[in-house]
Backbone as CSV, one residue per row, in Angstrom:
resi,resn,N_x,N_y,N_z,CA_x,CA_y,CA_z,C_x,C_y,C_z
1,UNK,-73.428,49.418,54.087,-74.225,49.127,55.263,-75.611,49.696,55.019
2,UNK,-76.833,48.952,55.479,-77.840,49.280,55.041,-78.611,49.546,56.678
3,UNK,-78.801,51.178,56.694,-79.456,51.326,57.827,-80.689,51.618,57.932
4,UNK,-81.834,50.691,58.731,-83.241,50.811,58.617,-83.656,51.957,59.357
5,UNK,-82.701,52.291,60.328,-83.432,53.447,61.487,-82.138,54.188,61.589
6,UNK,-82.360,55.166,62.069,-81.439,56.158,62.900,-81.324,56.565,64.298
7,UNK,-80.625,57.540,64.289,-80.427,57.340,65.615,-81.722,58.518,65.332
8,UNK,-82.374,58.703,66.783,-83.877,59.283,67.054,-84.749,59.412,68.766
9,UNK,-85.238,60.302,68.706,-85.540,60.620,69.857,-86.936,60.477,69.968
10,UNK,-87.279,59.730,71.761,-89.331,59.696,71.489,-89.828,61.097,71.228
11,UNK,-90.576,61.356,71.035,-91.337,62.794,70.948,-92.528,62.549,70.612
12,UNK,-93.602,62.904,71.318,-94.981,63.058,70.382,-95.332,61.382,70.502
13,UNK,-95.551,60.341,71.355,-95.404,58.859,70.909,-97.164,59.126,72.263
14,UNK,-97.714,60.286,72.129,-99.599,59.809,73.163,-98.894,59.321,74.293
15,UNK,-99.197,58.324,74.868,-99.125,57.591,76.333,-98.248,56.326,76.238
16,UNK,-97.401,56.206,74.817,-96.995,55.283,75.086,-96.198,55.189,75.953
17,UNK,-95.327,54.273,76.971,-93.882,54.287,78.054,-92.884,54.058,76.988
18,UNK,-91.840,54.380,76.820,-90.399,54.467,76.377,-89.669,53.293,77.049
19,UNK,-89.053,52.347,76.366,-88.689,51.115,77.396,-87.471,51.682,77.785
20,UNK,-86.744,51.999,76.626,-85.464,52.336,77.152,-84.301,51.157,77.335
21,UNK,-83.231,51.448,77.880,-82.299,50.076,77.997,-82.505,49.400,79.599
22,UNK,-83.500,50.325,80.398,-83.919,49.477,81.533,-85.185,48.628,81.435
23,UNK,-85.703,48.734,80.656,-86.618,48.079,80.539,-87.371,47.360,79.080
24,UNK,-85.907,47.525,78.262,-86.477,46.903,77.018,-86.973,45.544,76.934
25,UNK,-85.449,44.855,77.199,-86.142,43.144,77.488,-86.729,42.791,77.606
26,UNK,-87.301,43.353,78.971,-88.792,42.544,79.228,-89.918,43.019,77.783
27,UNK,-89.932,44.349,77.457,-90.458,45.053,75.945,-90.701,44.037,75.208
28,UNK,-89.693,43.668,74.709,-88.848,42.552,73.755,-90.046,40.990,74.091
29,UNK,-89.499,40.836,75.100,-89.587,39.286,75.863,-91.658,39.441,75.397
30,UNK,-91.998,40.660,75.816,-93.358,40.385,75.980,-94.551,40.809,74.773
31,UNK,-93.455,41.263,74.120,-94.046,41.439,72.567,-93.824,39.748,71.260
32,UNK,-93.288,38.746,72.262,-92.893,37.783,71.622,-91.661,37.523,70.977
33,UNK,-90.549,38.596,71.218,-89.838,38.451,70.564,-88.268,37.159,71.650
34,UNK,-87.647,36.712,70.611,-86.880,35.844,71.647,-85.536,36.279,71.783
35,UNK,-85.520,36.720,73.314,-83.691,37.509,74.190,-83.110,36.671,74.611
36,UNK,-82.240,36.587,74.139,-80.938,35.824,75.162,-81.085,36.742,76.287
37,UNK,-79.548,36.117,77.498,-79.309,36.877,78.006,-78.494,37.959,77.482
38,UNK,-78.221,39.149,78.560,-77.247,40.182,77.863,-76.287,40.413,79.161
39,UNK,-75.643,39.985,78.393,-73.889,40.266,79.607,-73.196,41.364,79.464
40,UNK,-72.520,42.032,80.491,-71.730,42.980,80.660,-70.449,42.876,79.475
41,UNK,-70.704,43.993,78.966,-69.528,43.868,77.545,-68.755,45.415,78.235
42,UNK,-66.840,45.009,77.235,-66.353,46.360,77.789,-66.804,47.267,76.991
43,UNK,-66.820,48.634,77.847,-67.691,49.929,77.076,-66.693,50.668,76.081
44,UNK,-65.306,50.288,76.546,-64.402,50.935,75.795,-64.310,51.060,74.672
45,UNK,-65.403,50.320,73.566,-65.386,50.104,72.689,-66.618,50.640,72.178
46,UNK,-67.205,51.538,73.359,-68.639,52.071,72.882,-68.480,53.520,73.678
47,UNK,-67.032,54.198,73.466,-67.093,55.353,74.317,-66.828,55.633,75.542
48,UNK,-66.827,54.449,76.084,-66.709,54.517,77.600,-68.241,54.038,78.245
49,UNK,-69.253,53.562,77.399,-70.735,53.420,78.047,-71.126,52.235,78.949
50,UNK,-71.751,52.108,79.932,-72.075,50.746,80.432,-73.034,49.947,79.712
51,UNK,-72.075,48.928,79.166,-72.818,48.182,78.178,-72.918,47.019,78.304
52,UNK,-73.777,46.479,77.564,-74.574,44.730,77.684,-75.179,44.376,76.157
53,UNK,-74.518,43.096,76.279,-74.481,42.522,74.907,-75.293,41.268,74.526
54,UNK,-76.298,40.896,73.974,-77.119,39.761,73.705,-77.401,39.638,72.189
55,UNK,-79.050,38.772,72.194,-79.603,38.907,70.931,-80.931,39.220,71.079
56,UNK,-81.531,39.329,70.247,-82.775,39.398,70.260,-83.354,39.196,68.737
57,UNK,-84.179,38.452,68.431,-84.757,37.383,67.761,-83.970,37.580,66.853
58,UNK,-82.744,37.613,67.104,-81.435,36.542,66.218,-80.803,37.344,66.161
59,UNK,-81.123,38.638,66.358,-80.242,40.309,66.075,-79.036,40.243,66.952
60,UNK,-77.518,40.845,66.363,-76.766,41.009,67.734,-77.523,42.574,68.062
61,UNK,-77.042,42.606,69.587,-77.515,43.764,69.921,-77.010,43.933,71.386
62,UNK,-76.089,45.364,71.209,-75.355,46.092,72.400,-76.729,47.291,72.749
63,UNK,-76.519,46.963,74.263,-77.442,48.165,75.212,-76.356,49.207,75.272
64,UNK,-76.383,50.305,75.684,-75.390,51.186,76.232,-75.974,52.421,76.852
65,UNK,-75.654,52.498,78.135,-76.369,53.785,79.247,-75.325,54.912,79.435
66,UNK,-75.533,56.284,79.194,-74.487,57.015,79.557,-74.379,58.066,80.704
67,UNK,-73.308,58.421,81.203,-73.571,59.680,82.152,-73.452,61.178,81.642
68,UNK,-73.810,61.208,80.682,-73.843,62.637,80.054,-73.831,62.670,78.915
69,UNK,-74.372,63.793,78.490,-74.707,64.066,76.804,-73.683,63.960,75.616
70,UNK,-72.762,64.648,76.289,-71.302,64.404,75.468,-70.817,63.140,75.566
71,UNK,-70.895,62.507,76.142,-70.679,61.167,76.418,-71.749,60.184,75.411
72,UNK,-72.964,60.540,75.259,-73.821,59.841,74.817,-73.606,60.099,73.136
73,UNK,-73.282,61.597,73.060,-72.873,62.036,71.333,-71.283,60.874,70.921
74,UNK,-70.575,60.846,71.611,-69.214,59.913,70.977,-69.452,58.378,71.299
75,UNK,-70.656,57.902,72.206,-71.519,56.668,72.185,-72.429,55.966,70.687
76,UNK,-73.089,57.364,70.304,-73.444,56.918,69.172,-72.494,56.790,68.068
77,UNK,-71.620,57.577,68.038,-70.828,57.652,66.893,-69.822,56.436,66.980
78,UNK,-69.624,55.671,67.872,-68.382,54.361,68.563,-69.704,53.353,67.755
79,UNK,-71.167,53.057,67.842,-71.688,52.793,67.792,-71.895,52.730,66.238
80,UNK,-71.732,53.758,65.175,-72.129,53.264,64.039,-70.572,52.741,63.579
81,UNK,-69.346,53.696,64.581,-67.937,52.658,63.670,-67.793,51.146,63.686
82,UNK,-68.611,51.042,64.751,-68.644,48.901,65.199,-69.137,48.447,64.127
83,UNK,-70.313,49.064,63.264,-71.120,48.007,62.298,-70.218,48.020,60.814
84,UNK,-70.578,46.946,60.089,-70.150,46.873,59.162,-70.910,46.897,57.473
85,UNK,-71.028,46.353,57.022,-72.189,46.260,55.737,-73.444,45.731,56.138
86,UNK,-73.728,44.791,57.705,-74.799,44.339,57.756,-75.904,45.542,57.697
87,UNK,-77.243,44.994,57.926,-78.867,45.973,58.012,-78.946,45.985,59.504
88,UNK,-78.311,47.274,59.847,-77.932,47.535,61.210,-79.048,49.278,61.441
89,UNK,-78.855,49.495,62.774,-79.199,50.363,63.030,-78.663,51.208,64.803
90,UNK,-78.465,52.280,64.808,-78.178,52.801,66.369,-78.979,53.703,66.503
91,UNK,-79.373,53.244,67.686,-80.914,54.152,67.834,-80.797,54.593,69.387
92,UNK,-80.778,55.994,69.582,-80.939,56.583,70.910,-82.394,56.626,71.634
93,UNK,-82.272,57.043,72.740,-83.663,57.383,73.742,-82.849,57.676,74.773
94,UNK,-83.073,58.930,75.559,-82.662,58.708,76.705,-81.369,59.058,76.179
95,UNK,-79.948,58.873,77.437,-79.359,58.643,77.384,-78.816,57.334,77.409
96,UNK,-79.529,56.566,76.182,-79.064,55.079,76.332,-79.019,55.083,74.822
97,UNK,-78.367,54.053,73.924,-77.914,53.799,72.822,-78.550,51.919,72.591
98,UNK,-79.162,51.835,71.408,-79.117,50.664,70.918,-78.456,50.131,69.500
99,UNK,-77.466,49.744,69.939,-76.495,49.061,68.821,-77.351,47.809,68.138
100,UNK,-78.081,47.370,66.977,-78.506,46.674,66.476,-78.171,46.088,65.280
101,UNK,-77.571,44.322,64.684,-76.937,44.195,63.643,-77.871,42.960,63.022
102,UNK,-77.816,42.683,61.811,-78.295,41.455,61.592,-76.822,41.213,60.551
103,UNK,-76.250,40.236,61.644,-74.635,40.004,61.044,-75.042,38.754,60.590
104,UNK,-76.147,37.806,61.068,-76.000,36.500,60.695,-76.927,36.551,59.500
105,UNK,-77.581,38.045,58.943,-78.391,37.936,57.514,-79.775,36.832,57.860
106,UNK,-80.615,37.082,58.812,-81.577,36.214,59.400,-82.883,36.709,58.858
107,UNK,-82.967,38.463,58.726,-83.838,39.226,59.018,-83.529,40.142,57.738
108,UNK,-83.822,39.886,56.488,-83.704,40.028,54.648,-84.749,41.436,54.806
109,UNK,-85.909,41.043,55.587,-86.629,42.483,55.152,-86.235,43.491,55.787
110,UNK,-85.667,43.474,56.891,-85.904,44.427,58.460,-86.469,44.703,59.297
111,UNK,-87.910,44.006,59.093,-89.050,43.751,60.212,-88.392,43.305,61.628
112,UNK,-87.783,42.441,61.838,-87.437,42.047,62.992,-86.841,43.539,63.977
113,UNK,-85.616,43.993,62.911,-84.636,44.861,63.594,-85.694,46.672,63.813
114,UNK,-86.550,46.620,62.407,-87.397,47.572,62.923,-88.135,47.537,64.320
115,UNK,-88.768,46.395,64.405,-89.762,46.486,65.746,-88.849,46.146,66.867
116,UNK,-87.674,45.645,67.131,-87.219,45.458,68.312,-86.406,46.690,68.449
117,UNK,-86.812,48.094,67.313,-86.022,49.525,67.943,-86.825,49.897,68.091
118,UNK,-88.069,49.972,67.511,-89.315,50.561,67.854,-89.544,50.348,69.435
119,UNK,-89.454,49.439,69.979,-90.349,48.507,71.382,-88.863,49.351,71.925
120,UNK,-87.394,49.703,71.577,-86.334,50.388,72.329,-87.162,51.947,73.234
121,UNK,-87.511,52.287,72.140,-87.929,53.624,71.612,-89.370,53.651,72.404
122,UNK,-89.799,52.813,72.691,-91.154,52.857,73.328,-92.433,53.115,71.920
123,UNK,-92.230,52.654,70.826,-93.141,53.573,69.930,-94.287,52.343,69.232
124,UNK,-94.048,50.782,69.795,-94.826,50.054,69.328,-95.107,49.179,70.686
């Protein structure tokens, strides 16, 4: 599995806003990039997290919000057992998790999956 990002926290990002999983989409949507919708997926499979599942410019990609820290530590870790060999990445902020895959091999360099964690992360 080839991971472009890690999991990572904003710090130090000037004035940028942090989208976060409440407000990435629109992030996403208005940086040009193209979202499906994202539907309620079970969390059980991400820890217990409230999660939502779409794409974004071709990426699969699970949201996941948690109610506590310990909760958010066995979120990420549910989070890297889901991926497989694709150029994936799980990237925190917040107590929210972004599960990111390029399963369909769309996105060869990682540009795509970089900037749509970046715009997660609030950092572009």
């Amino acid at each position: 599995m080839a991971l472009l990002a890690g999991v990572g926290t904003l710090a130090g990002c000037g004035d940028k806003k942090a989208a976060g999983s409440s407000g990435v989409r629109e992030a996403w949507q208005a940086a040009g990039l193209e979202v499906t919708a994202f539907a309620s997926v079970d969390g059980t499979n991400y820890a217990g997290g409230k999660c939502r599942a779409g794409k974004v410019a071709g990426l699969d990609a699970v949201l996941c919000d948690y109610a506590d820290d310990a909760a958010l530590s066995r979120g990420v870790e549910a989070g890297y057992a889901s991926l497989g060999d694709e150029t994936a990445a799980v990237v925190q902020h917040g107590r929210s998790i972004l599960i990111i895959a390029d399963r369909a091999r769309v996105d060869p360099d990682g540009q795509r999956l970089n900037r749509a964690s970046n715009l997660f992360r609030g950092v572009e």
